[in-house]
C-alpha positions as CSV (number, residue, x, y, z in Angstrom):
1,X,60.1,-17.2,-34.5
2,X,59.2,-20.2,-32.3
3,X,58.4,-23.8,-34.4
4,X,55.8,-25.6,-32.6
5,X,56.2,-29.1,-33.7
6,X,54.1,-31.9,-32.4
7,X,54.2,-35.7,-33.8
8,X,51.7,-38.0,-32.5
9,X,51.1,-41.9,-32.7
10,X,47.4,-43.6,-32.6
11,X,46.2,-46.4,-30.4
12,X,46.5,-49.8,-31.9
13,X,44.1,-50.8,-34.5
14,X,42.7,-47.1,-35.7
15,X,43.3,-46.9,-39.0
16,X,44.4,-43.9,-41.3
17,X,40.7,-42.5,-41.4
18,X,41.0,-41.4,-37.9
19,X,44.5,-39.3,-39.0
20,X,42.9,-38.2,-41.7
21,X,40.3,-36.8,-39.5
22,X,42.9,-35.9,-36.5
23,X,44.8,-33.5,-39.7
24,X,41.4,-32.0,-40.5
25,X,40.4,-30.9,-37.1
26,X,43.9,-29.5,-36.7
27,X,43.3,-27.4,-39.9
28,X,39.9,-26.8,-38.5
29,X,40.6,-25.7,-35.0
30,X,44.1,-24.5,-35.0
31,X,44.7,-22.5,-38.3
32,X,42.3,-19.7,-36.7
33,X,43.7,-19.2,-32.9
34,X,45.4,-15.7,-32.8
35,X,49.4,-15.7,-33.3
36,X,49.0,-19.9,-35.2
37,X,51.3,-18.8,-38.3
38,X,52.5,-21.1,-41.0
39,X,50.6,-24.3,-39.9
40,X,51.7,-27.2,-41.8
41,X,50.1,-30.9,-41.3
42,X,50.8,-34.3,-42.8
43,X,51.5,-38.0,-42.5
44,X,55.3,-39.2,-42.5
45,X,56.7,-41.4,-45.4
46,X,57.1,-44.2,-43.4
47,X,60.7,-44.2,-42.6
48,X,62.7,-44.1,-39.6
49,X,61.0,-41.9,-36.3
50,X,57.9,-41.4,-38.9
51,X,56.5,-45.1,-38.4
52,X,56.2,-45.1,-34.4
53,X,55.1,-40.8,-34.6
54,X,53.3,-40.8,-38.4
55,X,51.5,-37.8,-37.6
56,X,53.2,-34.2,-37.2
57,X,52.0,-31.1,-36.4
58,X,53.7,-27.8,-37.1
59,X,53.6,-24.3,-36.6
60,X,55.4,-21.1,-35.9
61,X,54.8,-18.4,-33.3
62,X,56.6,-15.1,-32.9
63,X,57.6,-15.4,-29.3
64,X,56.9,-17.0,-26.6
65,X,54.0,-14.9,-25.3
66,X,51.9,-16.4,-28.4
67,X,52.7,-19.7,-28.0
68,X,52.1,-19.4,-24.7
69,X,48.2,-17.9,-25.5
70,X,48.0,-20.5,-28.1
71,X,48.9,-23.2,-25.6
72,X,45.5,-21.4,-23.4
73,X,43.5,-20.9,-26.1
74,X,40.1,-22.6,-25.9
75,X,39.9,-24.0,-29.2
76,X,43.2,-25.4,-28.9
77,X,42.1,-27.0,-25.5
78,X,39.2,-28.4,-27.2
79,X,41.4,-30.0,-29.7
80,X,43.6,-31.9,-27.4
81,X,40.6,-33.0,-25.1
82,X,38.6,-33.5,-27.4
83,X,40.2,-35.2,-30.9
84,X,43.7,-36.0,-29.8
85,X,43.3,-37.3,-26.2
86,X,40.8,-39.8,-27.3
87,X,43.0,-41.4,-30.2
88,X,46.4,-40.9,-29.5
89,X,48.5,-43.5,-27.5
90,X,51.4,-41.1,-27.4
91,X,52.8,-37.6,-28.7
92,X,55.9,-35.5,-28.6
93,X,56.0,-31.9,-28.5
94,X,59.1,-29.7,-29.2
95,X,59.7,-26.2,-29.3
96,X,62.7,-24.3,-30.8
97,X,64.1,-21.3,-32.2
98,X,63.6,-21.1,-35.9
């Protein structure tokens, strides 16, 4: 299994109604693209790494071929154009072995 993780930070001054509504188009969007398993969202406590990145993303894919057809897919290209580029002001996206 490959975790997909991704932790994301808003521009300055958007409040917690836009990540509320950045989870929800993740749930939207993602949970349905062929091979997404597991997909968990949320907002960090607060602490540490989760005050700069308070947003996190995470998934798991069998192998690399489906992450790699996730990564293609059009819904998930949709998402990232679409609801994440316009909001974020920076993200972080790691893969490992799980």
């Amino acid at each position: 299994m490959i975790c997909h993780v991704v932790l994301i930070r808003l521009k300055n001054g958007l409040g917690e109604a836009k990540g509320a509504e950045l989870l929800e188009q993740a749930r939207k969007l993602l949970a349905p693209i062929p091979g997404v398993h597991n997909l968990r969202l949320g907002r960090g406590l607060g602490k540490k790494a989760e005050v700069e990145y308070p947003y996190a993303l995470v998934m798991e894919f069998e192998d690399e071929s489906a992450l790699q057809g996730y990564q293609v897919h059009p819904d998930h290209q949709r998402f990232v154009r679409e609801v994440v580029d316009p909001i974020q002001d920076d993200k972080k996206v790691f893969d490992y072995w799980c």
